[in-house]
Jmol script that loads the backbone (N, CA, C; Angstrom):
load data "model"
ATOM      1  N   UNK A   1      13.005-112.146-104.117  1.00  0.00           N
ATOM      2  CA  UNK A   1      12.510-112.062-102.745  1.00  0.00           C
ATOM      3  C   UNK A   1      13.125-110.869-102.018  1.00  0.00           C
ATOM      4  N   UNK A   2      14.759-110.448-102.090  1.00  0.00           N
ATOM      5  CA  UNK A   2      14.855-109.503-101.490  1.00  0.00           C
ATOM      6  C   UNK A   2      14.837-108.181-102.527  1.00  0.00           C
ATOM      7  N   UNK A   3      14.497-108.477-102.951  1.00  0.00           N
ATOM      8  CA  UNK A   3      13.550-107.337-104.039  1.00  0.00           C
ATOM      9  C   UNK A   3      12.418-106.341-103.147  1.00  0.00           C
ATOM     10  N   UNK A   4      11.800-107.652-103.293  1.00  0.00           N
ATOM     11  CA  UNK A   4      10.561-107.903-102.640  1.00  0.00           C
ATOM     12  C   UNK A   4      10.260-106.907-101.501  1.00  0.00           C
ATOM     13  N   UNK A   5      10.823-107.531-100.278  1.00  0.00           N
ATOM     14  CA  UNK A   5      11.360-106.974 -99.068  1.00  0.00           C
ATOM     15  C   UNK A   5      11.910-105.949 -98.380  1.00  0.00           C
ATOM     16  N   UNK A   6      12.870-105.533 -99.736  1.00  0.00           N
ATOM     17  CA  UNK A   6      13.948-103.797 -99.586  1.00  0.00           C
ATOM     18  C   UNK A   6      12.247-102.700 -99.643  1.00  0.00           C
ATOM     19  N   UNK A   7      11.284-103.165-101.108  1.00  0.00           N
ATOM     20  CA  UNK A   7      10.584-102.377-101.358  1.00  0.00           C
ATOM     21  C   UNK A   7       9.070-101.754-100.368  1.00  0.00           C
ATOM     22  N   UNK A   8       8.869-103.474 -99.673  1.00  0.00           N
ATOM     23  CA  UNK A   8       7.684-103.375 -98.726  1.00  0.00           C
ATOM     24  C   UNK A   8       6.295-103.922 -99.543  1.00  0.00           C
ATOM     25  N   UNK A   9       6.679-103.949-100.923  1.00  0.00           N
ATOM     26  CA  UNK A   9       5.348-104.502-101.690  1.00  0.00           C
ATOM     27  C   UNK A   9       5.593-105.221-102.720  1.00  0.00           C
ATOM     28  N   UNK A  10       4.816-105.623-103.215  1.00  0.00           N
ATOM     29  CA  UNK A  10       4.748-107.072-104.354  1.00  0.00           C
ATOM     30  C   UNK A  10       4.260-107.532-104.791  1.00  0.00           C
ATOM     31  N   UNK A  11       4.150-108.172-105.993  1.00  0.00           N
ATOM     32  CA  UNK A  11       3.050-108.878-106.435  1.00  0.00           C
ATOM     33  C   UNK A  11       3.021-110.348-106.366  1.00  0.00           C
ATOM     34  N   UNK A  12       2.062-110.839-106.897  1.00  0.00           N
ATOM     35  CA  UNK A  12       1.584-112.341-105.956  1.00  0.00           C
ATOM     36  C   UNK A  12       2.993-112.799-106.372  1.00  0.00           C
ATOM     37  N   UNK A  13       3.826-112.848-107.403  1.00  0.00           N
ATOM     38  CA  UNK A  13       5.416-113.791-107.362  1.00  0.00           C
ATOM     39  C   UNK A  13       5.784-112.867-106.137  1.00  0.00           C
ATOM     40  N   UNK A  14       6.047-111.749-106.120  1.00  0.00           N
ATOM     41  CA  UNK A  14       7.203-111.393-104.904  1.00  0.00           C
ATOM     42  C   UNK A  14       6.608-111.917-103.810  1.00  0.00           C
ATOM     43  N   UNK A  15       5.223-112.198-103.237  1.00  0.00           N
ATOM     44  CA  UNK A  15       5.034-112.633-102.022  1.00  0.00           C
ATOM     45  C   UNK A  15       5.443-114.376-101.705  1.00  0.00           C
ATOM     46  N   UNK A  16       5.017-114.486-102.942  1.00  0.00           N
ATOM     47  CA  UNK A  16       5.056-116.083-102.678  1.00  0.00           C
ATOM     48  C   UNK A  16       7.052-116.634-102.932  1.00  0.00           C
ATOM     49  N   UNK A  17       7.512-115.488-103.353  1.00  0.00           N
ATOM     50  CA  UNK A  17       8.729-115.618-103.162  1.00  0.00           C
ATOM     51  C   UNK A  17       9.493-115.738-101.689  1.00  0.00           C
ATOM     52  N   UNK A  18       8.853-114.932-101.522  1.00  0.00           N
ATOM     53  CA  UNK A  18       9.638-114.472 -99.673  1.00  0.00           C
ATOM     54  C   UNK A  18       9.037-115.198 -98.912  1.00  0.00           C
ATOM     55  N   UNK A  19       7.754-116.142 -99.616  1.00  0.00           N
ATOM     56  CA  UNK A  19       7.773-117.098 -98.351  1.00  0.00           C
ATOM     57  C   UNK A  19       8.147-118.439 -98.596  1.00  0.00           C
ATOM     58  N   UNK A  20       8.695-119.031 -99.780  1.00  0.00           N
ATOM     59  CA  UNK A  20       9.477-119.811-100.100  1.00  0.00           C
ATOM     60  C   UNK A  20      10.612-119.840 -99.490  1.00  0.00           C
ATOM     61  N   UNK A  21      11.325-118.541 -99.679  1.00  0.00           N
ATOM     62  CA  UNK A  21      12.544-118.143 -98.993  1.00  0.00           C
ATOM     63  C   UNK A  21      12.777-118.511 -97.640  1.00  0.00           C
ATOM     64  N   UNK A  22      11.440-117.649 -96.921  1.00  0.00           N
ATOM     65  CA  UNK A  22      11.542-118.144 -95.231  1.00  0.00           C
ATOM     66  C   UNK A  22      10.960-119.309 -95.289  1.00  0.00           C
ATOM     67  N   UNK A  23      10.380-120.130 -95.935  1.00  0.00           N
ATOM     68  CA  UNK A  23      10.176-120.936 -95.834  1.00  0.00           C
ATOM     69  C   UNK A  23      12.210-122.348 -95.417  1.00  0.00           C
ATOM     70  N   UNK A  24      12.061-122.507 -96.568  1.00  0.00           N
ATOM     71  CA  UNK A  24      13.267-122.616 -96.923  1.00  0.00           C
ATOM     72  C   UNK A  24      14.023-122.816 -95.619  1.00  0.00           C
ATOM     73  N   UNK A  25      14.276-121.081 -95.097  1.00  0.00           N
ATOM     74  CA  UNK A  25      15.199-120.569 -94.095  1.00  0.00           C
ATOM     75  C   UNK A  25      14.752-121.643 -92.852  1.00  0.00           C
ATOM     76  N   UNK A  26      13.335-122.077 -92.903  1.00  0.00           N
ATOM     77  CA  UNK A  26      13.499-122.825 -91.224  1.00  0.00           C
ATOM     78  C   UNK A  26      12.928-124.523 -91.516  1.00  0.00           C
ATOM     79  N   UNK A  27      13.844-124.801 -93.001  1.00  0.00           N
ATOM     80  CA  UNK A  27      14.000-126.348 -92.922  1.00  0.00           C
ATOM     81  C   UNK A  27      12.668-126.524 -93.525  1.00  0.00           C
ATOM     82  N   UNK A  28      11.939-126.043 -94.162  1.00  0.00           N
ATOM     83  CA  UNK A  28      10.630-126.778 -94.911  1.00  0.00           C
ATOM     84  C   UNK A  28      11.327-126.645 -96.697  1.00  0.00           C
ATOM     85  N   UNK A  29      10.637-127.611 -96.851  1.00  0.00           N
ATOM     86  CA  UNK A  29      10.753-127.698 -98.614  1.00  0.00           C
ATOM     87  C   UNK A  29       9.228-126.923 -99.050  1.00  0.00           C
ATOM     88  N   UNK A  30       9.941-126.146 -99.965  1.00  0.00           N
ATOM     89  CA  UNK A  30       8.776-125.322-100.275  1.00  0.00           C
ATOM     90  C   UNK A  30       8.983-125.059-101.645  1.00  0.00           C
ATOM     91  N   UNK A  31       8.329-124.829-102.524  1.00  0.00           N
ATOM     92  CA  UNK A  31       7.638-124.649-104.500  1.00  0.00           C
ATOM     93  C   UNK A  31       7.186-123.172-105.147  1.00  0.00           C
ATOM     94  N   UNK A  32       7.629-123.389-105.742  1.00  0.00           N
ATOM     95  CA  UNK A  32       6.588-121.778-106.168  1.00  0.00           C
ATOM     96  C   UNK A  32       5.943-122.654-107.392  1.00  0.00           C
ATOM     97  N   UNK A  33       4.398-122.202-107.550  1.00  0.00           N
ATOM     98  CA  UNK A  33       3.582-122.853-108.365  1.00  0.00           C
ATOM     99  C   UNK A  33       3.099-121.435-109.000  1.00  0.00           C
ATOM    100  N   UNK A  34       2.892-121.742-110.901  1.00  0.00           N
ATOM    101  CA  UNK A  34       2.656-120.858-111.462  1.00  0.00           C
ATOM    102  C   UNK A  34       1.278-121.258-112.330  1.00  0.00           C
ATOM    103  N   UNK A  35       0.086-120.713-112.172  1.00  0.00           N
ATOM    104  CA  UNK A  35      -1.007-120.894-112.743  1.00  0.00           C
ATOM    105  C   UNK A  35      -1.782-119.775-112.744  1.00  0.00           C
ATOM    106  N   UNK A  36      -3.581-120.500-112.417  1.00  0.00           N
ATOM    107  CA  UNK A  36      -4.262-118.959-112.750  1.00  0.00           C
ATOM    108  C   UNK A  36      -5.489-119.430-110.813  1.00  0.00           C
ATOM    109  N   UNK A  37      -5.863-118.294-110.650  1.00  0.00           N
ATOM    110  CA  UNK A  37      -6.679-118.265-109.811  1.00  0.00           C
ATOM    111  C   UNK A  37      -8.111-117.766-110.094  1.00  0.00           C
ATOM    112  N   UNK A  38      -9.280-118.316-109.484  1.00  0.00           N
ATOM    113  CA  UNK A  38     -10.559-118.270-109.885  1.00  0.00           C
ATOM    114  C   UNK A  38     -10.539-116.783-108.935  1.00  0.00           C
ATOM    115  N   UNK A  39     -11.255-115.448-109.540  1.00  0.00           N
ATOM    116  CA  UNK A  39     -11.334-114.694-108.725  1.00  0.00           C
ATOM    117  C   UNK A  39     -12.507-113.613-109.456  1.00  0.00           C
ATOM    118  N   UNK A  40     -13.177-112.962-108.563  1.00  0.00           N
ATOM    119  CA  UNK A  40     -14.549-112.101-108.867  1.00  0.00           C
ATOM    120  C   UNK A  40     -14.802-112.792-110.096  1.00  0.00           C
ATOM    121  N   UNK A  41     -15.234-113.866-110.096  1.00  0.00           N
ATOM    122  CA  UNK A  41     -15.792-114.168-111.533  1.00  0.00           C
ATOM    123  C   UNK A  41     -14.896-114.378-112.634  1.00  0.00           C
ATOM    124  N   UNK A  42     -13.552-114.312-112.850  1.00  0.00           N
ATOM    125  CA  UNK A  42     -12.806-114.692-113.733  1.00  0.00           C
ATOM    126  C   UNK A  42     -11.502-115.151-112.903  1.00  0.00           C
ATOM    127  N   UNK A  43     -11.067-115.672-114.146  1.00  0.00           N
ATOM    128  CA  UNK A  43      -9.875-116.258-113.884  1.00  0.00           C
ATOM    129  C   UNK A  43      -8.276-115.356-114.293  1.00  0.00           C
ATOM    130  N   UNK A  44      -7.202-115.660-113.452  1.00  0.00           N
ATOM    131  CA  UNK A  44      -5.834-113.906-113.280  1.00  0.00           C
ATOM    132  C   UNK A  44      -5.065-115.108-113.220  1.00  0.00           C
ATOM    133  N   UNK A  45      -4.200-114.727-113.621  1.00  0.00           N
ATOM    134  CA  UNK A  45      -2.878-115.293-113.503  1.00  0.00           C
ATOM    135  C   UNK A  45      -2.442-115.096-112.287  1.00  0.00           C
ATOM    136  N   UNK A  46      -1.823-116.019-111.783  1.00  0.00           N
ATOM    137  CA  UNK A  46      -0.724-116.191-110.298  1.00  0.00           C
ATOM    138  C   UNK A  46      -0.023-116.766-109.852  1.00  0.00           C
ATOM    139  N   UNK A  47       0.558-116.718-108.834  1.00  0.00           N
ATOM    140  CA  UNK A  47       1.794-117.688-108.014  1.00  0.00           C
ATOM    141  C   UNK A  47       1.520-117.866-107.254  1.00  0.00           C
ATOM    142  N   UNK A  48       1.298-118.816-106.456  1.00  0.00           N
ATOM    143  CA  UNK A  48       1.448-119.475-104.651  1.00  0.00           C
ATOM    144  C   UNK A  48       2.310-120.051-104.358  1.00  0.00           C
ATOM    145  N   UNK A  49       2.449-121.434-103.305  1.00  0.00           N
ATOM    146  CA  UNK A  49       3.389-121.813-102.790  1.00  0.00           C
ATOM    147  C   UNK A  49       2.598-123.475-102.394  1.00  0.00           C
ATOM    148  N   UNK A  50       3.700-124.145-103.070  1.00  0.00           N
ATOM    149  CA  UNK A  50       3.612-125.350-102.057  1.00  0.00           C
ATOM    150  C   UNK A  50       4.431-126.069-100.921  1.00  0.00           C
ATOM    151  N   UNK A  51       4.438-126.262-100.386  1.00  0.00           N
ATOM    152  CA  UNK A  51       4.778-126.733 -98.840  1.00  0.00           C
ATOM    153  C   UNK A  51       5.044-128.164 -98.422  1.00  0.00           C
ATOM    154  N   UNK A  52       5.683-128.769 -98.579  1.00  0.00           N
ATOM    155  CA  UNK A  52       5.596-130.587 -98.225  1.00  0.00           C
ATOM    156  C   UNK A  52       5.124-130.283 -96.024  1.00  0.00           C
ATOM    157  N   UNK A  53       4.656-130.355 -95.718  1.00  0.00           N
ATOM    158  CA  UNK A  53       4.233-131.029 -94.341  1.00  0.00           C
ATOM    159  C   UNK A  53       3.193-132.235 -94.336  1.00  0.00           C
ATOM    160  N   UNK A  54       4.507-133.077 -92.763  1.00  0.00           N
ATOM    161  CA  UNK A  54       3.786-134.332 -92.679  1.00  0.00           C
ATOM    162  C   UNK A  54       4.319-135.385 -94.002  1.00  0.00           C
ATOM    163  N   UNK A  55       4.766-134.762 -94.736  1.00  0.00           N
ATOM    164  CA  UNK A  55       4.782-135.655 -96.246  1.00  0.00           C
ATOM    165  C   UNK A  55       3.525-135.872 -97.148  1.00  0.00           C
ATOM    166  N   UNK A  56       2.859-134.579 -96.961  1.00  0.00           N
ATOM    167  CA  UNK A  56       1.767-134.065 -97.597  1.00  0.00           C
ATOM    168  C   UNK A  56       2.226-132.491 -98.075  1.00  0.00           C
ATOM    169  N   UNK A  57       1.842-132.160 -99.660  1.00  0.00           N
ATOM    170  CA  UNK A  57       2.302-130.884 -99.864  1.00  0.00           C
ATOM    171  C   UNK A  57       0.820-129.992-100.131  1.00  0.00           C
ATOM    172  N   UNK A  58       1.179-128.783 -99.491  1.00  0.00           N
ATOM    173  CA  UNK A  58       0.188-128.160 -99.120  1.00  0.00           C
ATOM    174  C   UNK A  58      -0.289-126.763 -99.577  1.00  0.00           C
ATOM    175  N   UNK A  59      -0.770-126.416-100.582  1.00  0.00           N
ATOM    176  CA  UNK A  59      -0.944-125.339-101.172  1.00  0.00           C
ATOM    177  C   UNK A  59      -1.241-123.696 -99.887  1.00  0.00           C
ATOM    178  N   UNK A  60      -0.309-122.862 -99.885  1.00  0.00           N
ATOM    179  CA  UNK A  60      -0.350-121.639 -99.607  1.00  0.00           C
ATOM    180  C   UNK A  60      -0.364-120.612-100.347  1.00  0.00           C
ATOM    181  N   UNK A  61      -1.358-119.895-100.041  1.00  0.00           N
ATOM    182  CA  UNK A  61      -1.484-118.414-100.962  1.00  0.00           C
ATOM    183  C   UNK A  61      -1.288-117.275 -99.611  1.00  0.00           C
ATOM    184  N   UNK A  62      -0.103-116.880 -99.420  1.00  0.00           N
ATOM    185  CA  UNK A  62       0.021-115.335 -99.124  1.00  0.00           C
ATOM    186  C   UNK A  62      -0.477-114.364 -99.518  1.00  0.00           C
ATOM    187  N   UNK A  63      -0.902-114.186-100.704  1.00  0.00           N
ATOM    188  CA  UNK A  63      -1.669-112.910-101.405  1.00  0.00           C
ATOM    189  C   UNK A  63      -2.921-113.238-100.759  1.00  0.00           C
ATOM    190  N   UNK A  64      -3.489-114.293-100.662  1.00  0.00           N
ATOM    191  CA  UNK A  64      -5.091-114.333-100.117  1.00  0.00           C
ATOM    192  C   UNK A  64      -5.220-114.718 -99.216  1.00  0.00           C
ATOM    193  N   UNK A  65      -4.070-115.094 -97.930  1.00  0.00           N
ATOM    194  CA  UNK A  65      -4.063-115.064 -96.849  1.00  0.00           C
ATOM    195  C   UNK A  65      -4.520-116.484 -97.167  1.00  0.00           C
ATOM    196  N   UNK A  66      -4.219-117.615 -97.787  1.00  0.00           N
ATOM    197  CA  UNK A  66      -4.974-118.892 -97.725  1.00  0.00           C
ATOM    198  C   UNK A  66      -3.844-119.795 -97.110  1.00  0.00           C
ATOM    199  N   UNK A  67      -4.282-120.131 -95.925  1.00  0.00           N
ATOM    200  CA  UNK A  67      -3.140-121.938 -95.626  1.00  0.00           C
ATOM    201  C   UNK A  67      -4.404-123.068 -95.122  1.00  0.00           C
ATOM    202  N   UNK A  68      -4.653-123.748 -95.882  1.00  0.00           N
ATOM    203  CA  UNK A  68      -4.586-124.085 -97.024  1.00  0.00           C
ATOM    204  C   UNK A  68      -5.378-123.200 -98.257  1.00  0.00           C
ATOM    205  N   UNK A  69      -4.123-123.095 -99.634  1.00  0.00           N
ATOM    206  CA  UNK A  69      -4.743-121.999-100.504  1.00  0.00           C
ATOM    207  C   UNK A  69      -6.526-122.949-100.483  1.00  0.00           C
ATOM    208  N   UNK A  70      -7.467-122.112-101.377  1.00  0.00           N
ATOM    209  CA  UNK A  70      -8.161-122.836-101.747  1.00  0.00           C
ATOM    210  C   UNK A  70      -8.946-123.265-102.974  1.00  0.00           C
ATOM    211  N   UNK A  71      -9.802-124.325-103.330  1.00  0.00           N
ATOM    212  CA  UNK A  71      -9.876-125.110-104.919  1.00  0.00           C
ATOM    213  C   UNK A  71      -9.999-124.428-105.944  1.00  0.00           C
ATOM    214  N   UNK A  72     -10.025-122.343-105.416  1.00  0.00           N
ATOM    215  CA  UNK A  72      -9.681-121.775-106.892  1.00  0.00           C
ATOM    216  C   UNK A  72      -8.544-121.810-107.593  1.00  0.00           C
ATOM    217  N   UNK A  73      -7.675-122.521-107.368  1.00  0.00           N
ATOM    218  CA  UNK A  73      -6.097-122.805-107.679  1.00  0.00           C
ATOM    219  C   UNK A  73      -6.257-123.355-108.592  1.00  0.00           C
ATOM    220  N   UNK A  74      -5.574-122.896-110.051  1.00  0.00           N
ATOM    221  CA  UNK A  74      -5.245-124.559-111.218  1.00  0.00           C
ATOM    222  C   UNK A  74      -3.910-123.869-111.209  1.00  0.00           C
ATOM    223  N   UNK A  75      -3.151-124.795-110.814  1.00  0.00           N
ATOM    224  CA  UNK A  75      -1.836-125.458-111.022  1.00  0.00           C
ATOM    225  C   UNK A  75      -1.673-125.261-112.943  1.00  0.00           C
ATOM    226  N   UNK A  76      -0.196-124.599-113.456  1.00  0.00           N
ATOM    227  CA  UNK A  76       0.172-124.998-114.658  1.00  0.00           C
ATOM    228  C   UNK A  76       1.343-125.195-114.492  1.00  0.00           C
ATOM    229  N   UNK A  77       2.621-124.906-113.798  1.00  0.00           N
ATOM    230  CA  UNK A  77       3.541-125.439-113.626  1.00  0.00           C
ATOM    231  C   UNK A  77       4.045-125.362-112.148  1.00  0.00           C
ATOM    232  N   UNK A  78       4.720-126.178-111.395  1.00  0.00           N
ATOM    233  CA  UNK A  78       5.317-126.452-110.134  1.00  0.00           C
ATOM    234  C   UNK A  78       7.242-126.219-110.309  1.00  0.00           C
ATOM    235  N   UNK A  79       7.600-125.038-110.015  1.00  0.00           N
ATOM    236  CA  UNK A  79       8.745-124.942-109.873  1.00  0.00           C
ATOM    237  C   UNK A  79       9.716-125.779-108.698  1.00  0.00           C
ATOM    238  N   UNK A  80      11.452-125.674-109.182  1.00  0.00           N
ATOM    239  CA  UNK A  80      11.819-126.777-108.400  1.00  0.00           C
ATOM    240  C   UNK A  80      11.829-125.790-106.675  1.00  0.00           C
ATOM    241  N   UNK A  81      13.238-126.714-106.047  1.00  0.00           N
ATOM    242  CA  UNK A  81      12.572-125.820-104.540  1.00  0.00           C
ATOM    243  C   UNK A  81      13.888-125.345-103.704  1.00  0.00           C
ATOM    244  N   UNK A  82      14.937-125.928-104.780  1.00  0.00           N
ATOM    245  CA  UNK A  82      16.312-125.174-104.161  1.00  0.00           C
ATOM    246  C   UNK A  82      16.408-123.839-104.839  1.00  0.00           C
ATOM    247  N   UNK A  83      16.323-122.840-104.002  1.00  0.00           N
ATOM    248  CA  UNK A  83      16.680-121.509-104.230  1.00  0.00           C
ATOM    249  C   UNK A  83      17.100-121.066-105.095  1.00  0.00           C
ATOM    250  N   UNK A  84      18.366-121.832-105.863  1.00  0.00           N
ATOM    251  CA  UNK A  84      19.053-121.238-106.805  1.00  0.00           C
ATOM    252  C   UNK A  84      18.027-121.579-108.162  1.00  0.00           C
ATOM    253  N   UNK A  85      16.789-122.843-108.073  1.00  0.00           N
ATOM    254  CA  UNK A  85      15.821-123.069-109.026  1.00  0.00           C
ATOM    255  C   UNK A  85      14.725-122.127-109.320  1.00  0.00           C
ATOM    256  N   UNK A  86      14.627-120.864-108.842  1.00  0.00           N
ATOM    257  CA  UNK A  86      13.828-119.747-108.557  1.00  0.00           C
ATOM    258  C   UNK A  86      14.468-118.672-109.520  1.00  0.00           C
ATOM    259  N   UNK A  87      15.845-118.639-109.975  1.00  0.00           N
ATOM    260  CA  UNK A  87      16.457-117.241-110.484  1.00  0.00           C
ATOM    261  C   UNK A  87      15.645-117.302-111.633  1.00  0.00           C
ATOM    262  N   UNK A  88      15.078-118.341-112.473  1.00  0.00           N
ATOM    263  CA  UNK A  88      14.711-117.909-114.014  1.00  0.00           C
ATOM    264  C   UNK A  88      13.255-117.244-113.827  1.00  0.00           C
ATOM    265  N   UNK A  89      12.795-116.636-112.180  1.00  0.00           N
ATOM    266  CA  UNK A  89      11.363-116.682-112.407  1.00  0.00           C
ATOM    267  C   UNK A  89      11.627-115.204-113.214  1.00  0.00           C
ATOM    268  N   UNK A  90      12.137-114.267-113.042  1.00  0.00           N
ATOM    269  CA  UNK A  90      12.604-112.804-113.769  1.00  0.00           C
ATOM    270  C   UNK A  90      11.703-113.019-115.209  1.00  0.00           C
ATOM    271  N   UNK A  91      12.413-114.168-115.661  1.00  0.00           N
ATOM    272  CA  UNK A  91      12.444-114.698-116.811  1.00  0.00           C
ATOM    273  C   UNK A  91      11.042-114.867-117.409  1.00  0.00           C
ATOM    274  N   UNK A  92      10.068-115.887-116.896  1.00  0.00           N
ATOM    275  CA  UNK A  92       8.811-115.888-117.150  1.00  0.00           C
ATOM    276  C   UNK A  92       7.452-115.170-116.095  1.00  0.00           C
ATOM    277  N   UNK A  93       8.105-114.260-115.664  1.00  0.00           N
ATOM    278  CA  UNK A  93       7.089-113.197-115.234  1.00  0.00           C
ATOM    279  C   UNK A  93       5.845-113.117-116.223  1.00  0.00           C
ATOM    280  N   UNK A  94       4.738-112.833-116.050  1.00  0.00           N
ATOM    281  CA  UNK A  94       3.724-112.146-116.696  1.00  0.00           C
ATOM    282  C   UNK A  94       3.853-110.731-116.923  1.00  0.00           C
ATOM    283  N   UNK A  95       3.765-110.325-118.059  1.00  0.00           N
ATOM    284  CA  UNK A  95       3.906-108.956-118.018  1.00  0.00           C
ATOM    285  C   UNK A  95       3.138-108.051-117.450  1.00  0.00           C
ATOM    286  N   UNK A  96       3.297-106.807-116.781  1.00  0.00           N
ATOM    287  CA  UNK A  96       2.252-105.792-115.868  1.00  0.00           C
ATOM    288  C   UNK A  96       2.643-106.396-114.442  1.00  0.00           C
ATOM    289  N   UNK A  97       3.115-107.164-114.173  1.00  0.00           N
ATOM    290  CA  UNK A  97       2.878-107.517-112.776  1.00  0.00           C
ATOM    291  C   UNK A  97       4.199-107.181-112.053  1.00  0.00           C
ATOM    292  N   UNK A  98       4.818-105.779-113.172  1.00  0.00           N
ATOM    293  CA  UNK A  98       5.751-105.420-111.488  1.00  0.00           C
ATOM    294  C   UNK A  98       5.334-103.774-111.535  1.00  0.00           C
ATOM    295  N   UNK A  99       3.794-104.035-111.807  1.00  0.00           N
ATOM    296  CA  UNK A  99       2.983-102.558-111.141  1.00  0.00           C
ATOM    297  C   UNK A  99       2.456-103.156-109.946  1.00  0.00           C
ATOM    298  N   UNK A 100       3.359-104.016-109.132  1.00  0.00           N
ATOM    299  CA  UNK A 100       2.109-104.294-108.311  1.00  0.00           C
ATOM    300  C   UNK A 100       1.970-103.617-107.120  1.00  0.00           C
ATOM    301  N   UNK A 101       0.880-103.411-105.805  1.00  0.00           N
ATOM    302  CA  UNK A 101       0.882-102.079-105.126  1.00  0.00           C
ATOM    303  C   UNK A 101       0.386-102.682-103.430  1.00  0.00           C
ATOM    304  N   UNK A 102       0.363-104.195-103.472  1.00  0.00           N
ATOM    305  CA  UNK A 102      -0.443-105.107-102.604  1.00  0.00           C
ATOM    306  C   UNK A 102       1.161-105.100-101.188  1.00  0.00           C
ATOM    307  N   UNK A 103       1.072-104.466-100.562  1.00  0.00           N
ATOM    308  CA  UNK A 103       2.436-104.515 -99.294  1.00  0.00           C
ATOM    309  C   UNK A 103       2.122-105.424 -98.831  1.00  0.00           C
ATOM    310  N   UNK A 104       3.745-105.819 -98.509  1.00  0.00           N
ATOM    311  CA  UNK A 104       3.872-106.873 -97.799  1.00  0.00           C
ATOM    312  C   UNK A 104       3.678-106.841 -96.242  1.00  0.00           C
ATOM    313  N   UNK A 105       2.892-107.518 -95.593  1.00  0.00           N
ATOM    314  CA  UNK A 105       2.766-107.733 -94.738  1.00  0.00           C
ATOM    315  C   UNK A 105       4.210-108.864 -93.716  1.00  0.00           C
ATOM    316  N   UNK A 106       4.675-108.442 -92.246  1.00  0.00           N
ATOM    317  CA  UNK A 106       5.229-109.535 -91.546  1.00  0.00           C
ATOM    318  C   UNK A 106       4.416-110.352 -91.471  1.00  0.00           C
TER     319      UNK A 106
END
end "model"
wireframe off; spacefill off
backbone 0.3
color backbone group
């Protein structure tokens, strides 16, 4: 996340990182979810975010500006949501995806 942030751009993990993070930062429990997204006709690999509000958890996509993401989402794995459960994402990155060129927006 502060990867992410120093650089100004990211790909769908670095976004959905930094908003886990701020998430996090103001008392929400928040997920990073790793699957694929329905998009122009095929299906890409990606990351979003889930969100517990209300005691309902709530799919967010920052890359597509989605709250609530929407039913192009399949879920393949749900990461945990304490911070320090995030370091192995390095680890299972997709490869190509730290060409990514999409800035981060405040």
């Amino acid at each position: 996340a502060e990867e992410a942030l120093k650089a100004g751009r990211a790909d769908c993990t670095g976004h959905a990182l930094v908003l886990v993070r701020q998430l996090g930062a103001r008392g929400f429990t928040a997920r990073l979810v790793t699957g694929f997204v329905y998009d122009d006709g095929r299906l890409a690999r990606h990351r979003w975010v889930l969100v517990q509000l209300d005691g309902a958890w709530v799919a967010v996509d920052p890359m597509y500006d989605e709250a609530p993401a929407s039913a192009r989402h399949i879920a393949l794995i749900v990461h945990g949501a304490a911070p320090d459960d995030l370091a192995f994402v390095d680890d299972v990155a997709f490869a190509g995806w730290d060409q990514a060129t999409v800035e981060i927006v405040p």
